[in-house]
N, CA and C atoms as an extended XYZ file, in Angstrom:
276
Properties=species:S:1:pos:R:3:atomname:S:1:resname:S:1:resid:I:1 pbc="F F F"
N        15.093       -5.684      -22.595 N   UNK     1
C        14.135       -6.751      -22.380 CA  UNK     1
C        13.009       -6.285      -21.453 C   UNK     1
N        12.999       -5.290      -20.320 N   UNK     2
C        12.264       -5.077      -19.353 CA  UNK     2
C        11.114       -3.884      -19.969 C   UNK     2
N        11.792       -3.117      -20.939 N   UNK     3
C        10.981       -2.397      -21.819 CA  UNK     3
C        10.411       -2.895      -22.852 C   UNK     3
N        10.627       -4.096      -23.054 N   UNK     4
C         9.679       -4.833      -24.038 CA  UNK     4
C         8.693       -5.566      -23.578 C   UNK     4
N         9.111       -5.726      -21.989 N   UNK     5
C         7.879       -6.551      -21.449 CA  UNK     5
C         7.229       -5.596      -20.631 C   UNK     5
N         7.086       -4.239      -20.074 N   UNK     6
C         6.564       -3.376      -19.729 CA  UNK     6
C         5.885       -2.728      -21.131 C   UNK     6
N         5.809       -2.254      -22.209 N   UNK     7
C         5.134       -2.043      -23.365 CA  UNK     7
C         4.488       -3.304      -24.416 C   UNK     7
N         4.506       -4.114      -23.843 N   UNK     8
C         3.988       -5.201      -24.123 CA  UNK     8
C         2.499       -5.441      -23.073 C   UNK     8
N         3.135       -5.397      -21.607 N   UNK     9
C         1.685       -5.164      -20.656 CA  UNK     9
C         1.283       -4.127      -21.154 C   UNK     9
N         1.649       -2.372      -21.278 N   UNK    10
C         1.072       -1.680      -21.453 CA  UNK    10
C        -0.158       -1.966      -22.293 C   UNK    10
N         0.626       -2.846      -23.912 N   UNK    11
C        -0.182       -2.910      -25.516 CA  UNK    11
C        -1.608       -3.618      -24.481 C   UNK    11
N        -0.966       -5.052      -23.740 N   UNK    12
C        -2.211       -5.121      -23.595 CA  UNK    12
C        -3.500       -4.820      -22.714 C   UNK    12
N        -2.713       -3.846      -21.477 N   UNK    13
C        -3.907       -2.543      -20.822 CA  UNK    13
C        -4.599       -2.203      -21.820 C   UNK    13
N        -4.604       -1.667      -22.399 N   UNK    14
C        -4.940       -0.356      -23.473 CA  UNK    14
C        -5.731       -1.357      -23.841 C   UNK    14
N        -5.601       -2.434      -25.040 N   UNK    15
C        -6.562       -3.084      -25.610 CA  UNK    15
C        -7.157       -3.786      -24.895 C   UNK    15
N        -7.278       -4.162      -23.908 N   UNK    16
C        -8.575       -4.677      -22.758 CA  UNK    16
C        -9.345       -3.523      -22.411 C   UNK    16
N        -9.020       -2.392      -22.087 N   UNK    17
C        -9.785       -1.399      -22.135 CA  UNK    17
C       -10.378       -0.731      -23.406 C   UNK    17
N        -9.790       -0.555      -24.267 N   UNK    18
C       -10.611       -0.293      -25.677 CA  UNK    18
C       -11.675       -1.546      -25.985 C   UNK    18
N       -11.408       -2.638      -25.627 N   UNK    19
C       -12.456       -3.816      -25.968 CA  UNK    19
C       -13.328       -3.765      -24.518 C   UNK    19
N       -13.437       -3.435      -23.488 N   UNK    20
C       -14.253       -3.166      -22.083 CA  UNK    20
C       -15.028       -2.065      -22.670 C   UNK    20
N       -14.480       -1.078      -23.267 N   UNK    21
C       -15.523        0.215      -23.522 CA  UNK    21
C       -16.197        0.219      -24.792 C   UNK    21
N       -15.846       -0.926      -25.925 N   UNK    22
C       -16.512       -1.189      -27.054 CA  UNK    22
C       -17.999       -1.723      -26.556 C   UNK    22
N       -17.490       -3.177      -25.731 N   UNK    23
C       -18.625       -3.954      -25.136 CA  UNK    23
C       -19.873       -3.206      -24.489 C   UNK    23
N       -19.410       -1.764      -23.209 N   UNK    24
C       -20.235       -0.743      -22.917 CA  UNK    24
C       -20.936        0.365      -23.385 C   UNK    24
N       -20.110       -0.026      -24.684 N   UNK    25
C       -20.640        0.963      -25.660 CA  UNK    25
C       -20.362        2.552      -24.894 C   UNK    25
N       -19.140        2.724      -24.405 N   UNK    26
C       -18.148        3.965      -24.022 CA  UNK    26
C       -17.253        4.307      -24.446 C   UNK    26
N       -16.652        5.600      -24.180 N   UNK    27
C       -15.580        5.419      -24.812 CA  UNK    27
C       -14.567        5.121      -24.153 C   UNK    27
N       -13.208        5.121      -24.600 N   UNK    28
C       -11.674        4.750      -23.276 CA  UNK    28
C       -11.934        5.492      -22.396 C   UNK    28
N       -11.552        6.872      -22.578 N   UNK    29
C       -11.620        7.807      -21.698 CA  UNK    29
C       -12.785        7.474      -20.566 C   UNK    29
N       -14.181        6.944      -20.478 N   UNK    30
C       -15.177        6.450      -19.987 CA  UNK    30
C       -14.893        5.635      -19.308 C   UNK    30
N       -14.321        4.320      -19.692 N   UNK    31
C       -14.345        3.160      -19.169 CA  UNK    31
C       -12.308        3.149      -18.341 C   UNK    31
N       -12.041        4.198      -18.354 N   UNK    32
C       -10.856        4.533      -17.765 CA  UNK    32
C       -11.215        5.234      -16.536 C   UNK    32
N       -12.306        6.163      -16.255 N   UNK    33
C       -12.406        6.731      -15.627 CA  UNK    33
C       -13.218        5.892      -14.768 C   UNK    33
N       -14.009        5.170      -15.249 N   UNK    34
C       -15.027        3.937      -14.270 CA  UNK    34
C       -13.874        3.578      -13.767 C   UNK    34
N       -13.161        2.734      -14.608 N   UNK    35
C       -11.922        1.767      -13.384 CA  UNK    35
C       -11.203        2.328      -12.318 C   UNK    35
N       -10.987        3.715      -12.489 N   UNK    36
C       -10.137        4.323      -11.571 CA  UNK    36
C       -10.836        5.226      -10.429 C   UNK    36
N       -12.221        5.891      -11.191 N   UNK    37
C       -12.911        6.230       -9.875 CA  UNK    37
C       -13.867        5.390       -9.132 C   UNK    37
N       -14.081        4.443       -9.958 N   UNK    38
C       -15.179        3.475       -9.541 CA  UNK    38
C       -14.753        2.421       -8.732 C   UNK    38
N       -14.221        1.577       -9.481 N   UNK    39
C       -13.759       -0.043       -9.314 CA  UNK    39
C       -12.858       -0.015       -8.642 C   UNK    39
N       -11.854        0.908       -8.307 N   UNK    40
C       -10.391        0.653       -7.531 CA  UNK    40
C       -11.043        1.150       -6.287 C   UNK    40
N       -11.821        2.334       -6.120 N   UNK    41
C       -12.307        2.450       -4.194 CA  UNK    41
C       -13.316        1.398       -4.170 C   UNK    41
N       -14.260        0.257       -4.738 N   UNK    42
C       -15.222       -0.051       -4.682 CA  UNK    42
C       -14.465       -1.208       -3.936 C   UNK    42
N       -13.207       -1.937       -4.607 N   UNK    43
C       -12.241       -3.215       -3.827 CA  UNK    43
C       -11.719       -2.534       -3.093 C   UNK    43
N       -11.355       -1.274       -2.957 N   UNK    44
C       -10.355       -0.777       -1.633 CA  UNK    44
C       -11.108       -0.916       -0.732 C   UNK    44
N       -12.283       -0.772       -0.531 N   UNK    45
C       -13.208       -0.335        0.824 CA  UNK    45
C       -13.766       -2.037        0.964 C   UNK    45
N       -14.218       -2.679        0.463 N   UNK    46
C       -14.441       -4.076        0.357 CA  UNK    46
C       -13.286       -4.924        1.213 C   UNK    46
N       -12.017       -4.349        0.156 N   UNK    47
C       -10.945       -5.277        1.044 CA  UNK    47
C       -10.507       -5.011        2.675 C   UNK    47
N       -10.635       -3.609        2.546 N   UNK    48
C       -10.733       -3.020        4.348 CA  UNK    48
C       -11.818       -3.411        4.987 C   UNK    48
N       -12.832       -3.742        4.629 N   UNK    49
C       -13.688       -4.348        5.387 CA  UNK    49
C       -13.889       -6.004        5.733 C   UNK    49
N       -13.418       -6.283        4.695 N   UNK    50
C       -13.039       -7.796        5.044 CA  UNK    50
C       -11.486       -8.004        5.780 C   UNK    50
N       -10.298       -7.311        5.934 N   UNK    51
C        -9.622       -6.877        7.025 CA  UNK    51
C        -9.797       -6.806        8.534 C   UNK    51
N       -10.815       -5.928        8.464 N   UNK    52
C       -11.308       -5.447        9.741 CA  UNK    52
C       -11.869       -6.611       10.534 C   UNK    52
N       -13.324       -7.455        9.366 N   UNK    53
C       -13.752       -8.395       10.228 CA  UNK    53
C       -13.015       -9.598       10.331 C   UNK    53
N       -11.893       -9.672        9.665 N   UNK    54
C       -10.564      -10.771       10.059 CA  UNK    54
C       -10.149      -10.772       11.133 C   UNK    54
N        -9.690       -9.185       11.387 N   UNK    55
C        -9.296       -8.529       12.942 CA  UNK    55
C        -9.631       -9.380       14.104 C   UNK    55
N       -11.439       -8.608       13.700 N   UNK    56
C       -12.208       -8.925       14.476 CA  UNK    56
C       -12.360      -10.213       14.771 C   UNK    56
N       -12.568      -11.511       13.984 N   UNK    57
C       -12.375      -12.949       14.259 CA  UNK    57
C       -11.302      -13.011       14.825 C   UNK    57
N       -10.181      -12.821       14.375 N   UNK    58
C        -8.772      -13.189       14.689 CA  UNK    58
C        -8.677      -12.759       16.465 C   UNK    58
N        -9.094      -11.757       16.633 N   UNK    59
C        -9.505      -11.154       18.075 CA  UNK    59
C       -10.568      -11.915       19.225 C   UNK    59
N       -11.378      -12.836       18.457 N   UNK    60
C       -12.158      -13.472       19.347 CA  UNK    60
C       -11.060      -15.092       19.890 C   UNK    60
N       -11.037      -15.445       18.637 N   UNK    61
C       -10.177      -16.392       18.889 CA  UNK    61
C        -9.403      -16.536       19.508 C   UNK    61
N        -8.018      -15.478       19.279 N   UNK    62
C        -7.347      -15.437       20.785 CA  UNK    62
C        -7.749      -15.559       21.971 C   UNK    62
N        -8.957      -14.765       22.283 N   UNK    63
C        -9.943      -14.498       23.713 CA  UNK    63
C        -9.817      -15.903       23.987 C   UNK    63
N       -10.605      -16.510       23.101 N   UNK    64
C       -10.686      -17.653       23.695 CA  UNK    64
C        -9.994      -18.771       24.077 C   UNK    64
N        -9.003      -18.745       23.313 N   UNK    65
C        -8.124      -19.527       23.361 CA  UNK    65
C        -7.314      -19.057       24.769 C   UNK    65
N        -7.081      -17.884       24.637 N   UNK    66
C        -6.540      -17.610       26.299 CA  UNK    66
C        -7.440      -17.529       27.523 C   UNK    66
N        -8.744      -17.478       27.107 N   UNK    67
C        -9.519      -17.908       28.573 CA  UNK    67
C        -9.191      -19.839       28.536 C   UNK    67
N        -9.263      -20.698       27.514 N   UNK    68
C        -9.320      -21.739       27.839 CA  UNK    68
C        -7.690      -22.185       28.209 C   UNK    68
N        -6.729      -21.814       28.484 N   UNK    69
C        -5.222      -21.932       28.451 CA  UNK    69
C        -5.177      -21.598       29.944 C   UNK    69
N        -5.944      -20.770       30.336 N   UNK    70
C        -5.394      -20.278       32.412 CA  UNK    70
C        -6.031      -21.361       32.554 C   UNK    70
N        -5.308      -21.408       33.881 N   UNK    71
C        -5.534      -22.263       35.076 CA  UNK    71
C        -6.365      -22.388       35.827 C   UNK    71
N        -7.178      -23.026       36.736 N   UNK    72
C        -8.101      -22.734       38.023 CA  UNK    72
C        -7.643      -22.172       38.943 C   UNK    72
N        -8.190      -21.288       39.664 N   UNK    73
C        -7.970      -20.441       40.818 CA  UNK    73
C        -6.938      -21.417       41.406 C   UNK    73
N        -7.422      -22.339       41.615 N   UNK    74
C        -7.185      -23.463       42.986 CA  UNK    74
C        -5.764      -24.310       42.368 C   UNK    74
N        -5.165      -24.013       40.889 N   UNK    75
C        -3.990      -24.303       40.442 CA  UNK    75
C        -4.223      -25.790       39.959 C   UNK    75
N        -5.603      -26.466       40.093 N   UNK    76
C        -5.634      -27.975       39.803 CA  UNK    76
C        -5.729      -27.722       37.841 C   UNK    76
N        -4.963      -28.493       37.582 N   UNK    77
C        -4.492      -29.213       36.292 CA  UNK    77
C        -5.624      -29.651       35.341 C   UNK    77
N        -6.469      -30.096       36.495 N   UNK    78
C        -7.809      -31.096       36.192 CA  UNK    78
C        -9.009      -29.776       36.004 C   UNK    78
N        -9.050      -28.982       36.603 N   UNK    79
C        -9.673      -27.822       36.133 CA  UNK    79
C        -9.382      -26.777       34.876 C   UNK    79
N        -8.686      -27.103       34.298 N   UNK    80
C        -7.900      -26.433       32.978 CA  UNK    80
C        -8.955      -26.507       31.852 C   UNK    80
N        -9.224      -25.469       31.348 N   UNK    81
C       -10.198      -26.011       30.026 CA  UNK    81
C        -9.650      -26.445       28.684 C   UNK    81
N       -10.649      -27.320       28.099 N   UNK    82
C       -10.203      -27.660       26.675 CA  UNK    82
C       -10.236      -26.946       25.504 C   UNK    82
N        -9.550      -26.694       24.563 N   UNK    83
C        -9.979      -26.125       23.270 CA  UNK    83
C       -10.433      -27.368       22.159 C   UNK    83
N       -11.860      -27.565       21.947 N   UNK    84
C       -11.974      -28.504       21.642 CA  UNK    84
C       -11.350      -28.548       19.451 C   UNK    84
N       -10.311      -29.300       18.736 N   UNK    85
C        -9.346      -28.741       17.982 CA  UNK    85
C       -10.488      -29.789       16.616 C   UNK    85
N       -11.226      -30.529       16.638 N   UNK    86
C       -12.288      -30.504       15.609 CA  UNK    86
C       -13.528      -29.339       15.842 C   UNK    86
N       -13.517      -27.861       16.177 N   UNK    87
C       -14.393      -26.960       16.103 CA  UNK    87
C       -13.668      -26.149       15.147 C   UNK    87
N       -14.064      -26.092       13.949 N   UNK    88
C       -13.955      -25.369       12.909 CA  UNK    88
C       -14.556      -23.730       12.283 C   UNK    88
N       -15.304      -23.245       13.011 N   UNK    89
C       -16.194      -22.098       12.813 CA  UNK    89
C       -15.312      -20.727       13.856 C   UNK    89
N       -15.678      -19.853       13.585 N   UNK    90
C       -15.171      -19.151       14.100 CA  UNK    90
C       -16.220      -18.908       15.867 C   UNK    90
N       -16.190      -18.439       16.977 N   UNK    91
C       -17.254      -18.154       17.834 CA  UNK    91
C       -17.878      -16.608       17.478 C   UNK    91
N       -19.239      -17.043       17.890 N   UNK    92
C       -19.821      -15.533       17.277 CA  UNK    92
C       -20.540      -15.115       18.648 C   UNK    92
């Protein structure tokens, strides 16, 4: 069963790519080699970069959230800051 549904995806790789390189007027071999040298680093580097600036948000946020979480020097309660929890945007 697992080889019928693995050569079954295969059948239909192959014919999405024979119909991708008809449309480009390429051949397989062409439009095989686009997908694999082209299109797969073009989302790899895309998705690491949208990673990174996740990081990077994800990194401010904390900041802030832990500057507004300490205390006042002076230990008053009433000096504590707010995180105000309808601010939706990230801080830039």
């Amino acid at each position: 069963m697992i080889d019928a549904i693995g050569m079954g995806l295969y059948a239909v790789c192959v014919d999405f790519m024979i119909r991708f390189a008809n449309a480009l007027h390429m051949t397989y071999r062409d439009a095989n080699a686009s997908l694999f040298f082209l299109l797969w680093p073009a989302v790899t580097v895309t998705l690491a970069v949208v990673r990174a600036r996740q990081r990077r948000t994800l990194a401010k946020l904390e900041a802030e959230l832990d500057a507004a979480m300490k205390p006042a020097a002076n230990g008053s309660i009433d000096a504590v800051a707010t995180v105000d929890p309808a601010r939706r945007t990230a801080p830039r």
